[in-house]
Structure formats: C-alpha cells, structure tokens
N, C-alpha and C positions, 0 to 999 in steps of 0.2 A: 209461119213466121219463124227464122230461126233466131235462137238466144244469140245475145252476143257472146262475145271469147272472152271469159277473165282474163284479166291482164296479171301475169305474172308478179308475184311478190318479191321482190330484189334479194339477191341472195351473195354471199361472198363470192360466190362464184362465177355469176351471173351479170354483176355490177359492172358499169362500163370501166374500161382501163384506167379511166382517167380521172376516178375516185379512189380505184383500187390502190394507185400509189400518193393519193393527196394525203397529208403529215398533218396531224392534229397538232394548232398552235403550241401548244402545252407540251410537246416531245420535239420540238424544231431543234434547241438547243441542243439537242441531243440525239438530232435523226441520225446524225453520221455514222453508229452502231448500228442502222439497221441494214438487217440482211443475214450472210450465213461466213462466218470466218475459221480460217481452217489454219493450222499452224505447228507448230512443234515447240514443246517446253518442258522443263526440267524443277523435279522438286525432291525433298529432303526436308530433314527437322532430326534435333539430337535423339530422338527415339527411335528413328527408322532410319535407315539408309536409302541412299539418295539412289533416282530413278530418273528415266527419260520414258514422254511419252507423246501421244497426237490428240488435237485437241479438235474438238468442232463448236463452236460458239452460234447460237442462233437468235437472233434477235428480232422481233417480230410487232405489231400494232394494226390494229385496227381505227381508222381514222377519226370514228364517232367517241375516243374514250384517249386521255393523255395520261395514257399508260405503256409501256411495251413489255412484252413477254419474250423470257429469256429462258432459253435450255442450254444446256451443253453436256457433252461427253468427251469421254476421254479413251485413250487404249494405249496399248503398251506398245511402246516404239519397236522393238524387233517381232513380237509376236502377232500385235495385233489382236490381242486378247482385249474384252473390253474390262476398263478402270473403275470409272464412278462416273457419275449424273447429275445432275441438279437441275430445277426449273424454278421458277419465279416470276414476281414481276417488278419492274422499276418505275418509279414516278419522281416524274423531276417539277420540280414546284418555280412558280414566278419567280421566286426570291433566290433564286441561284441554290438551293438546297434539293435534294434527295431522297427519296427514301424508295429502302428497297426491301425483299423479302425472298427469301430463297431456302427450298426444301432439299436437301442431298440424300442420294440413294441409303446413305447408312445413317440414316435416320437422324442427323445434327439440322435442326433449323435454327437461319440467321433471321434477324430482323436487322436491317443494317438504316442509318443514317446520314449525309457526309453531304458534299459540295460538289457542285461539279462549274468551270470554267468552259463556254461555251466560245470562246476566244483562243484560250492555250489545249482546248479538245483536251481537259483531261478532270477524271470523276475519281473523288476519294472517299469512303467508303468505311467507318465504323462501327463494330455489331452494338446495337443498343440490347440486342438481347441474344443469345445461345441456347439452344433448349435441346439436349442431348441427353440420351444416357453415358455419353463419351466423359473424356476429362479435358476438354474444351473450352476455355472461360473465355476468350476474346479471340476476335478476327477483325484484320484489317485489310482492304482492295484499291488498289488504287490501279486504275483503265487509264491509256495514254494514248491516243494515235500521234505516232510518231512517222512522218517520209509516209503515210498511206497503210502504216500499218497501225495494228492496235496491241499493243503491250499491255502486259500488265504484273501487278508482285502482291503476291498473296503472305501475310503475315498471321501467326498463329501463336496466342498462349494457352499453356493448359494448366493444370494445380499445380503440375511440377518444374513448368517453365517461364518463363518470362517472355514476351513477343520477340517471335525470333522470326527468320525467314522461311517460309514452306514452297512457295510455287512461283514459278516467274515462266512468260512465256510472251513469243512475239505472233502472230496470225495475222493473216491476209485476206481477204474479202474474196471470195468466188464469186 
C-alpha cells in the first residue's frame, strides 16, 4: 500500500497569486505605498553642503500582519556611488494615526509617530524618539502622492540647529 503525499506546507512563495497580493485591512489606507519607487532628490542642511542623489524606496507587507516593511537607498547622482540606507517598519492604526520605526545605516534610529490622511494620500510623521551617537535631536517626514507620484520633505534638528530643511525628493512607482 503506498503512503499518501504530504500536502505541502504554504510558503510565501508557493501561495496562490491571489493572497500574495490581498492588503491586510489595517494597511488599506495606506496600501498605495506599496511596491518599489525610484526617483531623484536633492538635500542639504547648514552644516553640509547641498547634494543631489537617486533614491530607491521599497515598501513591502505581508497580508497576515498590518504592518508594512520599508527599505530604501540612496546613491550619488553622477557617480552612483552608494549614499545611505535605512529599513523599518510602518503601522497605521484605525484612528488615522501612525507609528513607525526606522534603523539608518549610520547608526541614528527614529521612532517616529504622526497621522496620516487616507483621502489627501499624505502621512506626517514626528520622531518621538532619536537614539544616535550623532547630534540629532528631531526629525520630521512628511510622504505626499501627488499626480501618481510620492514626494516627500524630510526635516532635521540637531543641538546646534533648530528644524531646518534636509531632504526633499519626488519618486515614481516601477
């Protein structure tokens, strides 16, 4: 008599198509980040001088958990040399509020908090906490799709500045 066949154990990989892109309630107001955005922007702050570079934005979910996991990189516009990094993840809450958390390659992690409009597509974004050996004390983000694209203006203080403008940048969906 032969055994029967184990039935395979369902795998991210293995999963029919038609889970693989089903959007856990909890991240709908906010699915419209998901995917891979690629774009060009431009940053600066009174202690550095100002730069242009290319961005990759990755935004990602698993349909069993209303969370999305976000990467991004960066590189130097004429070189192509690579910039900086960051990952994380984002949780957008019933009540129209936020929270997010993001690890950067030089070692500054945000815990951030803010709102996001699921009507005007746009998430604003407050560090409730900084934890750096840098000199770092606040950051603010605020995400916009605008015409299909996603903008966005990164704001930065540190002990010796007050919240000034650092990063602004428009990206488009692949």
């Amino acid at each position: 008599m032969e055994s029967p066949t184990p039935t395979p154990t369902p795998t991210p990989s293995s999963s029919s198509s038609a889970s693989a892109s089903a959007v856990h309630p909890g991240i709908a107001p906010i699915s419209y980040l998901l995917g891979t955005w690629r774009g060009q922007g431009e940053g600066g702050f009174p202690t550095i001088n100002s730069f242009s570079y290319i961005e990759e934005l990755h935004f990602s979910h698993n349909s069993s958990k209303p969370v999305i996991a976000y990467s991004q990189k960066t590189w130097k516009l004429h070189s192509g040399e690579p910039m900086h990094s960051e990952s994380g993840y984002w949780r957008p809450r019933p009540d129209g509020t936020i929270e997010v958390v993001i690890a950067q390659s030089t070692g500054l992690v945000e815990v951030l908090k803010g709102e996001y409009d699921a009507e005007e597509k746009v998430i604003r974004l407050q560090s409730e906490l900084v934890g750096n050996a840098s000199k770092v004390e606040k950051i603010t983000r605020v995400f916009q799709l605008i015409g299909g694209d996603l903008s966005y203006v990164v704001q930065m203080a540190t002990n010796a500045t007050s919240l000034q403008p650092h990063l602004k940048a428009s990206l488009k969906k692949l």
